[in-house]
Each structure stands twice: as C-alpha cells, then as structure tokens.
C-alpha atoms as one frame of an Amber mdcrd trajectory, in Angstrom:
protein
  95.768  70.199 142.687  97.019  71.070 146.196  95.851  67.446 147.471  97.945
  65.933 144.792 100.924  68.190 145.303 100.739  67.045 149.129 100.124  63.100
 148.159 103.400  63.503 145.817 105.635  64.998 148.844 104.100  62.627 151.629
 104.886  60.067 148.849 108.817  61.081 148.278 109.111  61.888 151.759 108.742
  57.853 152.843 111.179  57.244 150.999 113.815  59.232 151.897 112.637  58.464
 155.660 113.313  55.567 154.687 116.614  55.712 152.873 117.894  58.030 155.810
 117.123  55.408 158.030 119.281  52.747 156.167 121.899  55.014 155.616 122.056
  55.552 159.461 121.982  51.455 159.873 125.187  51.149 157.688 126.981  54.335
 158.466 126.667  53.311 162.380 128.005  49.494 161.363 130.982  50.680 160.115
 132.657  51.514 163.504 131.624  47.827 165.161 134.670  46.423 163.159 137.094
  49.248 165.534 138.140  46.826 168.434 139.971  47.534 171.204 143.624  46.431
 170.744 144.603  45.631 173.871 142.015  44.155 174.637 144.228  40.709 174.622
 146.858  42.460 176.191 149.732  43.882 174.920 150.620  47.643 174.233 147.672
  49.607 173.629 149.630  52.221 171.008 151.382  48.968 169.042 147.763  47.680
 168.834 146.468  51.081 167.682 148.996  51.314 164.948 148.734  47.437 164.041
 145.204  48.134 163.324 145.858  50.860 160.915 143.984  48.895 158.084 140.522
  49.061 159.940 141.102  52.339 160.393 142.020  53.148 156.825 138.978  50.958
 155.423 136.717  52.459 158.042 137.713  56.212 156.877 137.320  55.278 153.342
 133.619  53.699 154.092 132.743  56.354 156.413 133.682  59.396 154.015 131.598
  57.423 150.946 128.604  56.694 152.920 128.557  60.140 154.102 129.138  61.885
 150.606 126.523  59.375 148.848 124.314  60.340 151.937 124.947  63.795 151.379
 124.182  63.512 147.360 120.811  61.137 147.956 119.598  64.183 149.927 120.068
  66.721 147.558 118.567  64.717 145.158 115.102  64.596 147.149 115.164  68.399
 147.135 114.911  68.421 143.202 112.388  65.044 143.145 108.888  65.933 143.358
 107.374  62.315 142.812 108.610  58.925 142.868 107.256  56.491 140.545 107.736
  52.340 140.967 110.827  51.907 139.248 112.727  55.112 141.248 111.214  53.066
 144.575 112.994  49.626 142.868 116.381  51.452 141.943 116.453  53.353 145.371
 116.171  50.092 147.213 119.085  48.561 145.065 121.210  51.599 145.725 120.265
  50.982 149.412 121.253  47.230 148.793 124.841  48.005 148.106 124.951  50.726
 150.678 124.123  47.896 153.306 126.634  45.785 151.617 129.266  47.979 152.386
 129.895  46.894 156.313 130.847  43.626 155.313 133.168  44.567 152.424 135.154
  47.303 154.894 135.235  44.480 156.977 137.285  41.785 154.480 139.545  44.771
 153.393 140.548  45.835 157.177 140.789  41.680 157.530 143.017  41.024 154.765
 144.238  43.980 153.314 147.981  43.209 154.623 147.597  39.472 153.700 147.742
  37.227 150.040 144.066  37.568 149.691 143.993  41.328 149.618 143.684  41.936
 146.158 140.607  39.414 146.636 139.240  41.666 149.475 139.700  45.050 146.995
 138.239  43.873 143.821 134.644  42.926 146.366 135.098  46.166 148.086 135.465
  48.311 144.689 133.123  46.119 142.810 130.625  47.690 145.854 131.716  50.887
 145.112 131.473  50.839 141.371 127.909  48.596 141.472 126.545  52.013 144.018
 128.037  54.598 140.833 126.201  52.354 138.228 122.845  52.188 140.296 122.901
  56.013 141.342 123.426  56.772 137.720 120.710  54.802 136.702 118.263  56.445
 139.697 119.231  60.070 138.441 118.788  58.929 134.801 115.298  57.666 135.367
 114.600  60.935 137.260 115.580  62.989 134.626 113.800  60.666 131.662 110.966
  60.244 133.861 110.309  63.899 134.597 110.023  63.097 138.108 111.806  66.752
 139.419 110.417  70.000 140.143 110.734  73.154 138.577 114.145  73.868 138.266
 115.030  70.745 139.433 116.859  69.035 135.873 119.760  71.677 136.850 120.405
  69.344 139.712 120.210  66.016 138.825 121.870  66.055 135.546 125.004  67.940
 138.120 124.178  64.585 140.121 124.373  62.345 136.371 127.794  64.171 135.326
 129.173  62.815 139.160 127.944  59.655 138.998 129.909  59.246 135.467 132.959
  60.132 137.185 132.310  58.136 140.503 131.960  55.413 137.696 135.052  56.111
 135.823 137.819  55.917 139.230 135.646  52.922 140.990 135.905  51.201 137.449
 139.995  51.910 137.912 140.403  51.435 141.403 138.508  47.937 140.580 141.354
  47.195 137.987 143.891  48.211 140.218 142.874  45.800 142.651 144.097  42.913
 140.662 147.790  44.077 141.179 147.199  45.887 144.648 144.571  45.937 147.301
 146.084  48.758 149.021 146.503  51.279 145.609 142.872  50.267 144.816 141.299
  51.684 148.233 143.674  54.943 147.965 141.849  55.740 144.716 138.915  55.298
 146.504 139.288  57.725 149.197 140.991  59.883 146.602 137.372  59.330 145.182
 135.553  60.465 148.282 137.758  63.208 148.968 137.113  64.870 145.412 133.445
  64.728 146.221 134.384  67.135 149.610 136.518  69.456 148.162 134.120  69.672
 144.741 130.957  69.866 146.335 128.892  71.010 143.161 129.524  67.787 141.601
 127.858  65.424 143.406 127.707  61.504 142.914
C-alpha cells in the first residue's frame, strides 16, 4: 500500500516538474519582446510610451500565465494520481501555454495597426482554447477519481473557474472582431478577477 501511495506521488510529481518547468520557459519569453526604445536613437521616455502596447500585452500575458500557474499548482495538491489521458490533456494545456509568447507578440506588433482585430481574435482564441483544455483536465480529474481525500472540494472550485474563464475569453474573442484593444481589456479584466477572487480559480 505505502509503495503504491509513493509510486502515485513520484508519478504526479513528474509531471508537475515538468509543467513548472514549461511554465517557467513561457513566463520568462514573455519579457524578450520588451526592447529598448532608444536603442535607434531618439528619446528614451517617447520610446517608452510609444511602446505602451508591448507593455500592455506583456502585463496581460504575464498576469494569465501567472494565475493559470498559480491554479495548475493547486490542482496537484488535490491530484493523487495521473492516469494517460490527464498526462495527454496536461501537455495540450502546456501547448497553448507555450503558444502564448508568440500571440503577445502579434498583439504588441499590431495592436495600433488595421490588422489588430486579426492579432486579438489569435491571442483570445489562445486564451479561450487554455479555459476549454483546463476544463476538460479538471473534468477528467473529477470523473476519473484521480484526487485525494477531500480533494473533489477543490477541483470542482477549479471546474466552476474554468466555466467562467470560458465565458469572458469566449466574449473578449467576439469582441475582437470590432476591437483588438476592448478584446485584451476583458482579458486582463479576466486575470485580474482571478487575483482579487482567489477561491475561484481557473
């Protein structure tokens, strides 16, 4: 019993090794899009305030990351097993975490130009593709009996926040067909309803 108990943590504990790891990769990406503005010469506070849309994308990124971080951790305190199919749905939510670099990077690029709405429906189809898969990975949890004692408590919290990470990434990617920049205010208005609600995580 003990030996199994141990195989099951060793087990879940790769894979959130692993998970922190990519997490870490992505999170740490973000900030390679920050440039220095005067680096071409120029004034260095008109280049700081020019850039204002990597900043604003990188902030938005940053805070989701962080929060979904912040969630996939607490989730690994109420798993006590991972079967295949958690693995395969924890390495598509990992997909679309690494994805999210390179859409922060076409919304700081072209958020102020005619393809911005363009650059906001990929960058809150990201958003709203990591809601649908980290439903789906607390779903299977809870179906699949995979949590400890006490554990269902936690993840179906972690199901009701997914549902409404859903619901505003599902807007904000409507909204992005009339306006880029409305579309990624609803999605830090997202991220910071996670922080200031922290027992609804998603």
């Amino acid at each position: 019993m003990g030996s199994s108990v141990a195989e099951e943590r060793k087990e879940t504990g790769r894979v959130e090794a692993f998970s922190d790891g990519v997490f870490a990769f992505a999170i740490t990406l973000l900030v390679l899009y920050l440039k220095d503005p005067a680096a071409n010469g120029g004034s260095l506070l008109q280049g700081l305030i020019d850039q204002w849309p990597a900043f604003f994308a990188f902030v938005t990124s940053f805070m989701t990351i962080l929060i979904m971080w912040v969630g996939h951790h607490q989730m690994f305190t109420f798993i006590r097993r991972a079967d295949r199919q958690f693995m395969f749905l924890n390495g598509i939510l990992l997909f679309f975490v690494t994805l999210t670099p390179f859409t922060t990077s076409l919304v700081a690029d072209h958020i102020l130009s005619s393809d911005s709405q363009t650059a906001a429906v990929i960058y809150a189809a990201d958003f709203l593709a990591l809601s649908f898969t980290w439903g789906n990975l607390t779903r299977h949890a809870s179906r699949k009996n995979l949590f400890a004692h006490g554990g269902d408590v936690g993840i179906r919290n972690q199901g009701r926040g997914a549902i409404i990470g859903l619901s505003f990434y599902a807007l904000a990617f409507v909204i992005a067909f009339f306006s880029g920049i409305a579309s990624v205010v609803v999605i830090l208005a997202v991220a910071v309803y996670y922080v200031v609600a922290p027992n609804v995580q998603g």
